[in-house]
N, C-alpha and C positions, 0 to 999 in steps of 0.2 A: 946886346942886352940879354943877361939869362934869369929866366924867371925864377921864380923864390922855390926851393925844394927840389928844385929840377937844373941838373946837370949838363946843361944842352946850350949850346951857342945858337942862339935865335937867330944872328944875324945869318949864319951858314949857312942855313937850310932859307931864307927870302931872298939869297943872294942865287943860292941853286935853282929854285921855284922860278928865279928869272929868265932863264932861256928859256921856258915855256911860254912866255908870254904872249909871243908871235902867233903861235898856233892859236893861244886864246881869242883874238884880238878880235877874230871874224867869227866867233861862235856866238850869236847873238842871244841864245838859250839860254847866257848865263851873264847875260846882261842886265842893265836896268835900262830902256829906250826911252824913259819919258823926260819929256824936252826941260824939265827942272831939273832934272837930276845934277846932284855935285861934279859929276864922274862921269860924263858924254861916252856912252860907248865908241863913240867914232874918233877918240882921240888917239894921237898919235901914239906910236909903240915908246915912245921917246921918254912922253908925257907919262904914259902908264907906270913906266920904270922907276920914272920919279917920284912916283907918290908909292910907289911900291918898294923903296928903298927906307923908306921912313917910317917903316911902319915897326912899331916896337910890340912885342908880346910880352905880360908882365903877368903878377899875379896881382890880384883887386886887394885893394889895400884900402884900411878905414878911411883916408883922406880921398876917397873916389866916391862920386856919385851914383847912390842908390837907386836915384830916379832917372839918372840918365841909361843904367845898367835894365830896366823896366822900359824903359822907350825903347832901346836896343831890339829886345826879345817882343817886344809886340812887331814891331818894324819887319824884324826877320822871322817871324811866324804869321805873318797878315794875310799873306798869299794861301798857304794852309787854313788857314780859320775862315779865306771868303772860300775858299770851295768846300764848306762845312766842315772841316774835322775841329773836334773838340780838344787844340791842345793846350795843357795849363799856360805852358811856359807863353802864349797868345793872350793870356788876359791876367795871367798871376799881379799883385799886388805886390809893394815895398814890404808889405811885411813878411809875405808867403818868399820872396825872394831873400829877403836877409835870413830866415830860416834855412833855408836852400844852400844858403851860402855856406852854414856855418856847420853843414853836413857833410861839407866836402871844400873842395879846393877850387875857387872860382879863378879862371884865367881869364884875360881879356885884349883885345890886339885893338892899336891905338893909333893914330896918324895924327901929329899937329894940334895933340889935345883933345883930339876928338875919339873917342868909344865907338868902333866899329865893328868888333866880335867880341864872341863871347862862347866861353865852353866851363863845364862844372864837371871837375873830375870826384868820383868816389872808389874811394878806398874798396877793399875786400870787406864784407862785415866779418868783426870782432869773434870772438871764441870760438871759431873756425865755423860759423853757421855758414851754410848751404845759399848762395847765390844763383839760380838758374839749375838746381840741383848740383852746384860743382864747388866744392872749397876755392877761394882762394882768385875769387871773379873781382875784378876792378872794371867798373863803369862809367859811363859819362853819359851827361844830359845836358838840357838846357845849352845846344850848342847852335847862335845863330849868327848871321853873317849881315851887315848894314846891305841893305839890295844894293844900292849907291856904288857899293864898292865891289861886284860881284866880277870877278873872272880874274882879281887880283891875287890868289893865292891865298888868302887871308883864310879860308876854311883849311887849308893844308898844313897852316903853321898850328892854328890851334891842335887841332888834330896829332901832328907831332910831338905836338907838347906831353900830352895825353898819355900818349904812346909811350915816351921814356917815361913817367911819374911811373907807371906800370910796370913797367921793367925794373925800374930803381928800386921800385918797393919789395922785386919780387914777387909779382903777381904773371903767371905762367899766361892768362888770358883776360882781351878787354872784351868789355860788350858794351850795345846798345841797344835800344827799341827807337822803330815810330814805325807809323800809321802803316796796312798793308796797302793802301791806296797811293804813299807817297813813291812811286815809283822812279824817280828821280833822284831822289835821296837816298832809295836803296841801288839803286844802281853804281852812284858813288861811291857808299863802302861797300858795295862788292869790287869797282876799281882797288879799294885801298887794304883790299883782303879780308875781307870781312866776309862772314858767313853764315844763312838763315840757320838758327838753330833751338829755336821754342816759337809758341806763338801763346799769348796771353790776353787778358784784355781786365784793364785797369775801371776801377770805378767812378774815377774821376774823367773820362771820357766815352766819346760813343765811335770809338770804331774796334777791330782789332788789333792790336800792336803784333810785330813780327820782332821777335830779340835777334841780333846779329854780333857774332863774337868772331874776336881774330886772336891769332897766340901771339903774343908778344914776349916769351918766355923762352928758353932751350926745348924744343921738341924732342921725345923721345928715337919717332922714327914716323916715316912719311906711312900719309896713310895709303893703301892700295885701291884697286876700282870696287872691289869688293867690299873691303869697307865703306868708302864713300856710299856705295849703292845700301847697305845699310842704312848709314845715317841719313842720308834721303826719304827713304821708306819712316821710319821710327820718325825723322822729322813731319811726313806726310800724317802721321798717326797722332800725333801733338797736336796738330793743327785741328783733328776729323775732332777731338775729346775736346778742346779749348772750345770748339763751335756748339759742340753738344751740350755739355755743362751749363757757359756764363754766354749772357748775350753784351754786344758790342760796350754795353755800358756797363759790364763787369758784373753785373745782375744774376744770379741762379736763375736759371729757367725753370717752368712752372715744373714739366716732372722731376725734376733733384728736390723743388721742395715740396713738393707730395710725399716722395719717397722719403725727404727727412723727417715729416711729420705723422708717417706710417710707422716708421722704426721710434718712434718715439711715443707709440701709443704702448700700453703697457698689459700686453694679453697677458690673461692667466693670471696677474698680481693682484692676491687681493689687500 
């Protein structure tokens, strides 16, 4: 099955993702353990394969459910939201998500009828405006996994998905953001290449967001230790100005709006 817009044999890459499974089987980390679950982590490698063979990746189409696409992203944002962080795609509404949808290209991976992922890819913006300070950045969000189904691969197909839409378009680099606290999630796309490189903090939530980008483009030339030690430092520098500035809920801190309302007094003019 290959999804709409994208050039990629779906089935090759879940058919690959399957010699991994073994290794997965006993990593309980990336389980769901509780005795309801659809998907018993203890099930056999056998069993895993088989539900891991069916699993279709498409792109969300009008005759798909909104609300089951909303249960989805609460489901795999829950875990984040009880250990407080504030993230939309955790409480977003049908209508906040059909907007979402219709900014980008919603993907979604499906087993038997049932909606078990979900990733939202966005283009470069238009008239060559500045993304992350860089032309020419394609992004993704709203990327969650059914817990149920966790250690099946299913975040990697989406993911791939992502990955060529990026390339296809011609966009030299993806990115993403979340929480600097979700240490887990950044640890996996640092597995998948991905690399700290801004930190920001949105006003729709309270913590601070870390952006991570990978080139998915022809590179010019590798970087050296020298540069990387660069952009470590200037990335270290992002972080020190983003903390000074805005607080966790995107907020100015009290001296920025002092000093806006200092320079905004009008000495001398009569």
């Amino acid at each position: 099955m290959r999804p709409t817009g994208c050039n990629i044999d779906v089935q090759s890459f879940v058919r690959a993702s399957g010699d991994s499974l073994n290794s997965r089987a006993g990593k309980g980390a990336w389980m769901d353990r509780s005795s309801d679950s659809m998907f018993n982590w203890k099930s056999t490698i056998s069993e895993r394969e088989d539900i891991h063979d069916k699993i279709e990746v498409r792109q969300f189409g009008d005759a798909d459910s909104v609300s089951d696409l909303v249960d989805l992203l609460h489901r795999g944002y829950e875990r984040l939201a009880q250990s407080g962080l504030k993230y939309l795609a955790a409480t977003q509404n049908e209508e906040v998500t059909l907007r979402r949808i219709k900014n980008g290209e919603c993907y979604i991976a499906m087993v038997n009828g049932r909606m078990i992922g979900t990733i939202l890819f966005h283009r470069p913006p238009a008239n060559g405006k500045l993304r992350y300070g860089r032309q020419g950045v394609a992004k993704f969000s709203s990327f969650a996994v059914d817990p149920q189904f966790y250690g099946l691969g299913v975040g990697s197909m989406l993911l791939d998905v992502v990955e060529c839409r990026a390339r296809e378009i011609g966009s030299s680099v993806l990115a993403c953001d979340t929480a600097v606290q979700a240490k887990q999630l950044i640890q996996m796309y640092a597995r998948r290449g991905y690399r700290p490189s801004h930190y920001v903090s949105w006003s729709n939530t309270n913590y601070y967001s870390i952006i991570m980008t990978k080139p998915v483009g022809p590179m010019k030339s590798r970087r050296g230790n020298r540069i990387k030690c660069i952009a470590a430092i200037c990335l270290y520098l992002r972080r020190m100005k983003c903390m000074a500035v805005v607080r966790r809920d995107g907020q100015r801190r009290l001296w920025v709006r002092l000093l806006s309302k200092f320079k905004s007094i009008p000495f001398g003019k009569t």
